[in-house]
Backbone and ligand atoms as CSV (ligand in chain L), in Angstrom:
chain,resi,resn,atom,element,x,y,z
A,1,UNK,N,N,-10.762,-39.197,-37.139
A,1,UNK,CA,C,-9.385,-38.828,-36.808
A,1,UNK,C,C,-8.962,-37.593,-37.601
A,2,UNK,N,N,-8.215,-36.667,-37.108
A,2,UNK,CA,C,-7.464,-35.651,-37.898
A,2,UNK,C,C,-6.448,-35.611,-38.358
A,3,UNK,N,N,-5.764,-34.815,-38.994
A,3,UNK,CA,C,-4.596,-34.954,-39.527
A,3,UNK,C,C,-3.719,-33.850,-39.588
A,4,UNK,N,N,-2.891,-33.343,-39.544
A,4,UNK,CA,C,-2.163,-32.372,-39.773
A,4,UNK,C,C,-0.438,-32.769,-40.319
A,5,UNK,N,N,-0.375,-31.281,-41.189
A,5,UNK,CA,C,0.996,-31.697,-41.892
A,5,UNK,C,C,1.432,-29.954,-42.122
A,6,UNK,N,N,2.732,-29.881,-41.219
A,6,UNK,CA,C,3.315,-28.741,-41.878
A,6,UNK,C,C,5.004,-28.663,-41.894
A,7,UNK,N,N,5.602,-28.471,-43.233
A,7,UNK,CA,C,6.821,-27.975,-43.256
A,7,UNK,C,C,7.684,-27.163,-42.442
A,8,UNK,N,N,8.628,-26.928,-41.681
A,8,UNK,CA,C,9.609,-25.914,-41.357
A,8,UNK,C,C,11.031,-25.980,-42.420
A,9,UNK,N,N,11.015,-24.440,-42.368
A,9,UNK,CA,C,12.037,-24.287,-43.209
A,9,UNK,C,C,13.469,-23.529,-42.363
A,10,UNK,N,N,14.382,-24.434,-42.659
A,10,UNK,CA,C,15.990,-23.581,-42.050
A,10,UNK,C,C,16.812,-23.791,-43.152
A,11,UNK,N,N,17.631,-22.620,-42.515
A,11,UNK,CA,C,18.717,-22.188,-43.376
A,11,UNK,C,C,20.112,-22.025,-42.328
A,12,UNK,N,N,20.661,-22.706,-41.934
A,12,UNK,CA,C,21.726,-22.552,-40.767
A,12,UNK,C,C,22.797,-22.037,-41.602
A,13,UNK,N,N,23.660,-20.501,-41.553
A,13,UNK,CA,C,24.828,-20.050,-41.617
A,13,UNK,C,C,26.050,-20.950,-41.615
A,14,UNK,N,N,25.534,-22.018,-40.696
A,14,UNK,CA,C,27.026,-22.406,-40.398
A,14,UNK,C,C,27.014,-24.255,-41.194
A,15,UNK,N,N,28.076,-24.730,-41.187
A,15,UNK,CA,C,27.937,-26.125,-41.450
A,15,UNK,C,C,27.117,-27.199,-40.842
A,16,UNK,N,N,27.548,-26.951,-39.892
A,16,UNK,CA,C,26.547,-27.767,-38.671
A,16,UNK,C,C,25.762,-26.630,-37.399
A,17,UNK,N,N,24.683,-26.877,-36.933
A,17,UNK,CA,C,24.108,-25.857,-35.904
A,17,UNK,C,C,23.463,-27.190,-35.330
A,18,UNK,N,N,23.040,-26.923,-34.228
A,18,UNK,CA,C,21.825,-27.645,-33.793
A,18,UNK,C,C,21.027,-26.438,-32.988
A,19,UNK,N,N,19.644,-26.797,-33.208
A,19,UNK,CA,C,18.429,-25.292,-33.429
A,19,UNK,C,C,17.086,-25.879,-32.736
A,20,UNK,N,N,17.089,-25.075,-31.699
A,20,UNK,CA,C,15.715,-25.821,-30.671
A,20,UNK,C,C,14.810,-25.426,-31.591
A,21,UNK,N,N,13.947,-26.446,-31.724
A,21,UNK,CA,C,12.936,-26.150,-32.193
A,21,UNK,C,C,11.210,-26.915,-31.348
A,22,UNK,N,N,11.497,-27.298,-30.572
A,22,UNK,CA,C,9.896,-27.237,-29.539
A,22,UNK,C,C,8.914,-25.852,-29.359
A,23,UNK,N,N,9.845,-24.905,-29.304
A,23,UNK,CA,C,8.337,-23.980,-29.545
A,23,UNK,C,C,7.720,-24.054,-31.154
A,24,UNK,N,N,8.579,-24.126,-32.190
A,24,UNK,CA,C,7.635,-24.783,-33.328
A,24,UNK,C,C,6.793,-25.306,-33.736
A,25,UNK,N,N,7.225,-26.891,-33.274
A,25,UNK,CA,C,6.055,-27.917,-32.621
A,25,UNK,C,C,5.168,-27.907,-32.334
A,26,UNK,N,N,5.363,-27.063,-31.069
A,26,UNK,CA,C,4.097,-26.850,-29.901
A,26,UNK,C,C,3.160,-25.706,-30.624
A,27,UNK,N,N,4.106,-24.890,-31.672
A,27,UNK,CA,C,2.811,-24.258,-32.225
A,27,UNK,C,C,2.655,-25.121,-33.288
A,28,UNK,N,N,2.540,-25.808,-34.066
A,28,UNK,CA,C,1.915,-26.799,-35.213
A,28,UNK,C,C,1.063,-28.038,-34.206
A,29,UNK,N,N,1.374,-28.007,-32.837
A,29,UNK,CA,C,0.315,-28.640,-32.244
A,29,UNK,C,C,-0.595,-27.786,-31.852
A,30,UNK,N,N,-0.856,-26.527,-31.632
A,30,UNK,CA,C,-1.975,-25.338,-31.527
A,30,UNK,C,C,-2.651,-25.380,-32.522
A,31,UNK,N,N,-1.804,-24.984,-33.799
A,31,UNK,CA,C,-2.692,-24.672,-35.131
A,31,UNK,C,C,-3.570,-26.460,-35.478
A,32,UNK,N,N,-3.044,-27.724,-34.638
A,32,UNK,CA,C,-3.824,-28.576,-35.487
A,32,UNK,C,C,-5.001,-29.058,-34.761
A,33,UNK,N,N,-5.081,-28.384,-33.233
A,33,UNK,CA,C,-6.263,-28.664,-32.861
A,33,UNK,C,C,-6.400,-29.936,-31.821
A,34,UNK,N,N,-5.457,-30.886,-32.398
A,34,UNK,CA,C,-5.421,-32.078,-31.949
A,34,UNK,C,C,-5.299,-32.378,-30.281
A,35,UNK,N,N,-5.853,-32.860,-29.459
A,35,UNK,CA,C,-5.580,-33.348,-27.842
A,35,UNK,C,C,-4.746,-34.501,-27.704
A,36,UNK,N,N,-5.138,-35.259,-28.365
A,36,UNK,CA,C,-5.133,-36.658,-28.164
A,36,UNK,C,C,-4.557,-37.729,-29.601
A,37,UNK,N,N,-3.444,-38.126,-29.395
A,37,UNK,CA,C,-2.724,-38.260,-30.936
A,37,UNK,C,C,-1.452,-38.960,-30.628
A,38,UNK,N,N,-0.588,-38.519,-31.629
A,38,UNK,CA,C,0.811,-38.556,-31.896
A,38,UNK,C,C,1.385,-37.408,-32.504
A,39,UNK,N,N,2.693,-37.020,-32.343
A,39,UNK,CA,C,3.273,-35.881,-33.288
A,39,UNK,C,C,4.655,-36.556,-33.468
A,40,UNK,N,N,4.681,-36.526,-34.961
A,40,UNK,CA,C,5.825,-37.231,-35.566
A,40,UNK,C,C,6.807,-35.953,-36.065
A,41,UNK,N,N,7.995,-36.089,-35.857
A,41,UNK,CA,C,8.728,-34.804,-36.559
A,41,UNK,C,C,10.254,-34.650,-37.413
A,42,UNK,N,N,10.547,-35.251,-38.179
A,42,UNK,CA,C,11.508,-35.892,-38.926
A,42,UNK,C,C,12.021,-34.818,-39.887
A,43,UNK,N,N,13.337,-35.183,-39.956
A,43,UNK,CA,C,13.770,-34.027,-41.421
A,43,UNK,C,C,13.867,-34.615,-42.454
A,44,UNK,N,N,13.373,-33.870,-43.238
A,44,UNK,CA,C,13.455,-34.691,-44.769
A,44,UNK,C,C,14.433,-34.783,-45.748
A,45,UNK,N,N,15.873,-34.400,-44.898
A,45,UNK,CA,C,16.979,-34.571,-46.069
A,45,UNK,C,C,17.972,-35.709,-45.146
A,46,UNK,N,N,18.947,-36.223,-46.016
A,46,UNK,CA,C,19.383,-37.665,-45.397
A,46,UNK,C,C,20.981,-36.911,-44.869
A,47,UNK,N,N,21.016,-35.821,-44.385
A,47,UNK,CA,C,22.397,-34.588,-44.197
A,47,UNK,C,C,21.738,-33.893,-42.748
A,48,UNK,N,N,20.739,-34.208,-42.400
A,48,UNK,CA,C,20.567,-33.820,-41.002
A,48,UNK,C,C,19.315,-34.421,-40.289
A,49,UNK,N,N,19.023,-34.325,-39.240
A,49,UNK,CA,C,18.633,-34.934,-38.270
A,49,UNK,C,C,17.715,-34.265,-37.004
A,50,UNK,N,N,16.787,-35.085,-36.351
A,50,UNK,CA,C,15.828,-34.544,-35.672
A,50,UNK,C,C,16.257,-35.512,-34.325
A,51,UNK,N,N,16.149,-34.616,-33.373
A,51,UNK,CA,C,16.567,-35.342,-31.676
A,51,UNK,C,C,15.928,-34.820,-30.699
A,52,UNK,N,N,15.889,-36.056,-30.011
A,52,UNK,CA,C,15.239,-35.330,-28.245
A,52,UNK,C,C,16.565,-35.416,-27.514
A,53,UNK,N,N,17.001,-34.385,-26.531
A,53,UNK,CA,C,17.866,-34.082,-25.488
A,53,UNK,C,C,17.487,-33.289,-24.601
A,54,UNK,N,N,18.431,-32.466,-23.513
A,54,UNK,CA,C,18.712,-31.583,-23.289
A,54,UNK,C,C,19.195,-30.459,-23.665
A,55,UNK,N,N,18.530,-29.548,-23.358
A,55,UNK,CA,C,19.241,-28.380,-24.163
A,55,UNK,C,C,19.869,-27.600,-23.181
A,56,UNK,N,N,21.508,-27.856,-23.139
A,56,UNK,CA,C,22.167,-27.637,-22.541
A,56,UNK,C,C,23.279,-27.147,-23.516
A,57,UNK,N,N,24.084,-26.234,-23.102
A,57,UNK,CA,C,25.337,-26.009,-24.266
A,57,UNK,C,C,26.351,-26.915,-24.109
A,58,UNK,N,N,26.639,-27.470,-23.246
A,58,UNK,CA,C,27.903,-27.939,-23.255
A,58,UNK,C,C,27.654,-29.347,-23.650
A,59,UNK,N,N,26.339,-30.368,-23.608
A,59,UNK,CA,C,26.027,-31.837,-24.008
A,59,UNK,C,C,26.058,-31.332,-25.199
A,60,UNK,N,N,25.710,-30.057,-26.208
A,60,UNK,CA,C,25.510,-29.805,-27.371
A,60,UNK,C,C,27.178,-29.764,-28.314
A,61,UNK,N,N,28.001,-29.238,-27.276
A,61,UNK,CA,C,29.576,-29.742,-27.584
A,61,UNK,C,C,30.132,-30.617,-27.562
A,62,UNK,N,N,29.391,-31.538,-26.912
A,62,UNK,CA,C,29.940,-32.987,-26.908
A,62,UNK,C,C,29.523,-33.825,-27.531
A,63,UNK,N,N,28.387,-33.533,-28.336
A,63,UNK,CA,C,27.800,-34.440,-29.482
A,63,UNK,C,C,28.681,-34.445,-31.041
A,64,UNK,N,N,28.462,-32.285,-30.844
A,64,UNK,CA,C,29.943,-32.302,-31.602
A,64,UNK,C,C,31.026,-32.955,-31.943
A,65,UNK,N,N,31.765,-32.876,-30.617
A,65,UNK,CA,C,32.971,-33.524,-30.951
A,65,UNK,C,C,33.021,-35.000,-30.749
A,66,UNK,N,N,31.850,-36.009,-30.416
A,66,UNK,CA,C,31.752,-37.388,-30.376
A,66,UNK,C,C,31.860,-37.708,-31.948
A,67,UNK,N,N,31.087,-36.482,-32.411
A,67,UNK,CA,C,30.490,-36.993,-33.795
A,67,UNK,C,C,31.723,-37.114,-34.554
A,68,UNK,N,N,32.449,-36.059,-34.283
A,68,UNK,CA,C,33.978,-35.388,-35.312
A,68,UNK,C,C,35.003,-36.681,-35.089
A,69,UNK,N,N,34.859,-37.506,-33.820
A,69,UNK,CA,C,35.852,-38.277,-33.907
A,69,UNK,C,C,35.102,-39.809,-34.238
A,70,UNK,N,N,34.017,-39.388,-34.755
A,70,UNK,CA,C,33.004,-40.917,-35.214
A,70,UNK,C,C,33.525,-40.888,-36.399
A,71,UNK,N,N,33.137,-39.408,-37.160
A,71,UNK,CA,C,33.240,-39.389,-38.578
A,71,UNK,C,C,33.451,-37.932,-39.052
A,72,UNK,N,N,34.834,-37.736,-38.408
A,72,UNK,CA,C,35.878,-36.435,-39.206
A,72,UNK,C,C,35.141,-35.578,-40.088
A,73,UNK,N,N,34.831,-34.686,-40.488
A,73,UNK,CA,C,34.343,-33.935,-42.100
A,73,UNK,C,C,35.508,-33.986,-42.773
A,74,UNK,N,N,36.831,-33.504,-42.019
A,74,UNK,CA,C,38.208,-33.659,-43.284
A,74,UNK,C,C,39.404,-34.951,-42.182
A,75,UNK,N,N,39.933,-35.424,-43.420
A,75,UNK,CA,C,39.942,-34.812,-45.148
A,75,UNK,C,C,39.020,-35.588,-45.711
A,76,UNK,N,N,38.530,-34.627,-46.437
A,76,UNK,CA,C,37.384,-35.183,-46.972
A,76,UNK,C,C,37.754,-36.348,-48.106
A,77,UNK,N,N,38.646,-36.367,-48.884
A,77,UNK,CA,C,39.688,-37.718,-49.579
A,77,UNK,C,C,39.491,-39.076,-48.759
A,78,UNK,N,N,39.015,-38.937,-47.554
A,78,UNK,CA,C,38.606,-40.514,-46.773
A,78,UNK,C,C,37.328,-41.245,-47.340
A,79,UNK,N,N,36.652,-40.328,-47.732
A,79,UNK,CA,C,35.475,-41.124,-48.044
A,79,UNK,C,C,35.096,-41.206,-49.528
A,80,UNK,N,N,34.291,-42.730,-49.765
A,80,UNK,CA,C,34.206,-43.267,-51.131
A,80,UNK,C,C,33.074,-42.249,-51.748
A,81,UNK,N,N,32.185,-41.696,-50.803
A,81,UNK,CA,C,31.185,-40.570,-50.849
A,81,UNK,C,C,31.607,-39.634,-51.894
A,82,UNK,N,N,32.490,-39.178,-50.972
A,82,UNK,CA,C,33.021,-37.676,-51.565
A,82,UNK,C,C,33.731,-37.610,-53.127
A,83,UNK,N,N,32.871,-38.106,-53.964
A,83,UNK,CA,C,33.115,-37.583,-55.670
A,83,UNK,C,C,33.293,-36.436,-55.929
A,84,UNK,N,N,31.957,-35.768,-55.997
A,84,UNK,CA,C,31.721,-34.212,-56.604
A,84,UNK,C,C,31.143,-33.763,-55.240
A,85,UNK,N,N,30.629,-34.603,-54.325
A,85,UNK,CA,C,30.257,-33.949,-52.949
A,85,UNK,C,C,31.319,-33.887,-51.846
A,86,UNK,N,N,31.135,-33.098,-50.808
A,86,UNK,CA,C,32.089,-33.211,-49.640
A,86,UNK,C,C,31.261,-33.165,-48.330
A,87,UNK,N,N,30.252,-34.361,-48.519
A,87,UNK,CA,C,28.987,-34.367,-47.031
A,87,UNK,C,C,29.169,-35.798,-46.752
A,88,UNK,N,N,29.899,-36.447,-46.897
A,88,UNK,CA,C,29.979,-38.081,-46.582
A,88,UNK,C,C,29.986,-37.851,-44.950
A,89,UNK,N,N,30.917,-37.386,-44.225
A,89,UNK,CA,C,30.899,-37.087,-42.941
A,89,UNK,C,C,29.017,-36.665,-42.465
A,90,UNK,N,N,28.692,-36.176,-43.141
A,90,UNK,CA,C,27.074,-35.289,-42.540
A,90,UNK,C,C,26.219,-36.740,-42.627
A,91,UNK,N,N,26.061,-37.494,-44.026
A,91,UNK,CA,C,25.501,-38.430,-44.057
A,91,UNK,C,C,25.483,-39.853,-42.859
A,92,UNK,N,N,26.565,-39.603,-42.460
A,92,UNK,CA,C,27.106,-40.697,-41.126
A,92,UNK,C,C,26.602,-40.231,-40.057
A,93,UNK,N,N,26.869,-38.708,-39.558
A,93,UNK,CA,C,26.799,-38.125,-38.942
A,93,UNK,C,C,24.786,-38.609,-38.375
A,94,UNK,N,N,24.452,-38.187,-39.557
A,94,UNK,CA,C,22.540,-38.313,-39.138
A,94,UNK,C,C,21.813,-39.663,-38.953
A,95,UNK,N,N,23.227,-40.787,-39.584
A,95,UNK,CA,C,22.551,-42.104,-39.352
A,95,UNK,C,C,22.671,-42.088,-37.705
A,96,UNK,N,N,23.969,-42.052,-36.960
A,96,UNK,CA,C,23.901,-41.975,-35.775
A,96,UNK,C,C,22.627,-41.174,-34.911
A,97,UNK,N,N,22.701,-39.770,-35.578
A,97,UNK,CA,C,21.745,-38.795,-34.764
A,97,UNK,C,C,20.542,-39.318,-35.051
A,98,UNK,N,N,19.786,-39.798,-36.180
A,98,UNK,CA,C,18.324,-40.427,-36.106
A,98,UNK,C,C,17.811,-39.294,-36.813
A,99,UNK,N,N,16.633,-40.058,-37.593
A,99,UNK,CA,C,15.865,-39.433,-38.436
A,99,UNK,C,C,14.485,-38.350,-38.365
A,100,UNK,N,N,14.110,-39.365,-37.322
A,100,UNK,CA,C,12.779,-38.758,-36.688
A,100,UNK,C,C,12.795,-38.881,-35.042
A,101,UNK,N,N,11.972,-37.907,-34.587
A,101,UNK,CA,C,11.147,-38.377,-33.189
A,101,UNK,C,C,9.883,-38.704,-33.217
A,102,UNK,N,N,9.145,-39.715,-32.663
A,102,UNK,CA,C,7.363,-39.343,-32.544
A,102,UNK,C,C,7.036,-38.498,-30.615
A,103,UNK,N,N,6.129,-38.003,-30.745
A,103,UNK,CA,C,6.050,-37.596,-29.227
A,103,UNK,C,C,4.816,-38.031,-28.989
A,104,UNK,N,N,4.178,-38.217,-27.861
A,104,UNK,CA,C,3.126,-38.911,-27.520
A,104,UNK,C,C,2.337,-36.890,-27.494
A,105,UNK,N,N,0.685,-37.360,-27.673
A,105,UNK,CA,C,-0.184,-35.923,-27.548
A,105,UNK,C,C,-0.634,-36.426,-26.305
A,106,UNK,N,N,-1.311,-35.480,-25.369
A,106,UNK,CA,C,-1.776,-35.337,-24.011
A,106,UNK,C,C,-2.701,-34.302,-23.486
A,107,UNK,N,N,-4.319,-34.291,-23.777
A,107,UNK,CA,C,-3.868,-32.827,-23.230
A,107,UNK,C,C,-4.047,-31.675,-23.902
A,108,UNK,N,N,-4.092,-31.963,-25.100
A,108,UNK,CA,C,-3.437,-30.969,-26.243
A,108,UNK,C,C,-1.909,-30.205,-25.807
A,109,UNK,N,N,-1.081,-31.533,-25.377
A,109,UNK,CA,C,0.358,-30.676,-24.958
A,109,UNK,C,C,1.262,-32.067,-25.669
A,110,UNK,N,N,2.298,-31.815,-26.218
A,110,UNK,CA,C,3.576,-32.611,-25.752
A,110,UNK,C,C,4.042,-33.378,-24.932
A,111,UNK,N,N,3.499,-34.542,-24.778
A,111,UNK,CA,C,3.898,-35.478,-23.452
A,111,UNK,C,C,5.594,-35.824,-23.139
A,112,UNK,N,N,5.986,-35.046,-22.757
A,112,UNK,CA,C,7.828,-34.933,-22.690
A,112,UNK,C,C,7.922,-35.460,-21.299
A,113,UNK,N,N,8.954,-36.047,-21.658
A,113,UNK,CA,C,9.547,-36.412,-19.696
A,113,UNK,C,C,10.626,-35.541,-19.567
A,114,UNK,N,N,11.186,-35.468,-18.409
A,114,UNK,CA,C,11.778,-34.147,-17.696
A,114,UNK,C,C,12.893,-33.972,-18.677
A,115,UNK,N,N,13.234,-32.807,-19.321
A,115,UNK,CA,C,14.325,-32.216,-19.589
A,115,UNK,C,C,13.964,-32.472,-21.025
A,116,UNK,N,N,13.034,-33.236,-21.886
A,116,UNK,CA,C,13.436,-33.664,-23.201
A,116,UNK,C,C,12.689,-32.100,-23.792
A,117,UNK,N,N,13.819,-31.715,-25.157
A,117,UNK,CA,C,13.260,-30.967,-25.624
A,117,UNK,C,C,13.747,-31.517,-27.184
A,118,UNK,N,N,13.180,-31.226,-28.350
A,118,UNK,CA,C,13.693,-31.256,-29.988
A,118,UNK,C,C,14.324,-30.531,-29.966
A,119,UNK,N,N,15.044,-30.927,-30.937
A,119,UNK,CA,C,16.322,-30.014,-31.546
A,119,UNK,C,C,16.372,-30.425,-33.334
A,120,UNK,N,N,16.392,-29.992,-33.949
A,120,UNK,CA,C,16.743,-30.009,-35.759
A,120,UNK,C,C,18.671,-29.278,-35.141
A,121,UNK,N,N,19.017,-30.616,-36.227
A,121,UNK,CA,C,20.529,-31.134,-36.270
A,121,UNK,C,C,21.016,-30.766,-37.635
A,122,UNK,N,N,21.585,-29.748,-37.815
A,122,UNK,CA,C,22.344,-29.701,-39.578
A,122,UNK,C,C,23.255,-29.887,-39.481
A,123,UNK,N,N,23.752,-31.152,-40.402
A,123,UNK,CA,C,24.753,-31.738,-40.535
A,123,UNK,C,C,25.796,-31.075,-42.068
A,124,UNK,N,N,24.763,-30.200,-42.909
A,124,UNK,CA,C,25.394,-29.996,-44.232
A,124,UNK,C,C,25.051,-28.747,-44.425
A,125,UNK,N,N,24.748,-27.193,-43.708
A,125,UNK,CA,C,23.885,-26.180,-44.198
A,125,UNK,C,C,23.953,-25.215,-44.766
A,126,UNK,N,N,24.269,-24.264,-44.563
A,126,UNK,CA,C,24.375,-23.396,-45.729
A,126,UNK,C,C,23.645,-23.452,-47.164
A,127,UNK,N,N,22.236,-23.963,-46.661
A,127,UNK,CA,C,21.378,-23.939,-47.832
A,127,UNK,C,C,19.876,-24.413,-47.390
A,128,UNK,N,N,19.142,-23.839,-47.649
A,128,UNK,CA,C,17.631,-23.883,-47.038
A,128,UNK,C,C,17.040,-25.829,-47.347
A,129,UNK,N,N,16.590,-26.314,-45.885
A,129,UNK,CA,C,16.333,-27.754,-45.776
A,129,UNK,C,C,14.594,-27.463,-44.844
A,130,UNK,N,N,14.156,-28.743,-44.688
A,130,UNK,CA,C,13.012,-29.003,-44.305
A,130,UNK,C,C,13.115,-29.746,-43.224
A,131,UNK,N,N,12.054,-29.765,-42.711
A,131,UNK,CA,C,11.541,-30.562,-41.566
A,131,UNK,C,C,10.076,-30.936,-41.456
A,132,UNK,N,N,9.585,-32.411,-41.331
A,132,UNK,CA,C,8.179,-32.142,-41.505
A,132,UNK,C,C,7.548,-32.550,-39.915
A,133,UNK,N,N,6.511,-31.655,-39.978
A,133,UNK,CA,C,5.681,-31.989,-38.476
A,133,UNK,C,C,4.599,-32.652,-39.139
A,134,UNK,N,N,4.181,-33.970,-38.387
A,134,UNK,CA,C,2.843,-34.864,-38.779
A,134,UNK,C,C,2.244,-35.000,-37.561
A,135,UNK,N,N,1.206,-34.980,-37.333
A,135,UNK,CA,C,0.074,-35.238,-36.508
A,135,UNK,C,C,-1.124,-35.255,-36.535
A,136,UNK,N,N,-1.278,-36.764,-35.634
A,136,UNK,CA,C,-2.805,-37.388,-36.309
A,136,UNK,C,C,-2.915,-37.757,-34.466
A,137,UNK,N,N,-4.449,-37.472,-34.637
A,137,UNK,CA,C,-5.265,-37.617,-33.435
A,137,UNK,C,C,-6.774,-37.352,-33.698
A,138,UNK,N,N,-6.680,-37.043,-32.590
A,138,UNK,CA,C,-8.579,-36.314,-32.531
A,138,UNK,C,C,-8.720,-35.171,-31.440
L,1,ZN,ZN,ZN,26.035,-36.639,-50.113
């Protein structure tokens, strides 16, 4: 069996972005060789989040604002979180959105059903975060 493991690194400008990232993927599934497998792809901070959707702009506004009226960012004084931090909202925010995806390998392709693409979710940014791609096959 093989293995592969590689980091992505973002830095989103803004507080929250959400940032296609499948052509990434699909190249860390090139560089690993693999046909036949799994590809796991999770972010490694507990302030943002990895998803399959559509990548559409306007479902991407409505996650937004589902999220804002799940769990507000202000005032930030609501939450027992917010000591010396002001991400209690982001932390809620990614339990909902989910941690990881796995994708099935095929092929040496991405076994996606119609429309699904990844997306990396920053919930807290304005500061360089990770994402890890894992994949094991043969
Ligand atoms: Zn926090």
């Amino acid at each position: 069996m093989k293995s592969y493991r590689k980091e992505l690194w973002f830095n989103a400008s803004r507080r929250r972005e959400i940032i296609h990232i499948t052509p990434q993927v699909e190249e860390c599934l090139r560089e690993s060789g693999i046909r036949e497998g799994l590809c796991l792809v999770n972010a490694m901070h507990i302030t943002a989040s990895v998803f399959i959707n559509d990548n559409e702009s306007g479902l991407h506004s409505d996650f937004e604002r589902w999220l804002e009226k799940l769990a507000p960012e202000k005032p930030y004084s609501q939450y027992a979180h917010n000591g010396y931090e002001d991400n209690a909202d982001a932390h809620l925010k990614r339990t909902v959105m989910g941690r990881e995806v796995v994708v099935a390998v095929t092929e040496g392709k991405l076994d996606f059903g119609p429309w699904e693409t990844i997306f990396y979710y920053e919930l807290d940014g304005k500061r360089e975060k990770r994402v890890l791609v894992k994949i094991i096959g043969e």
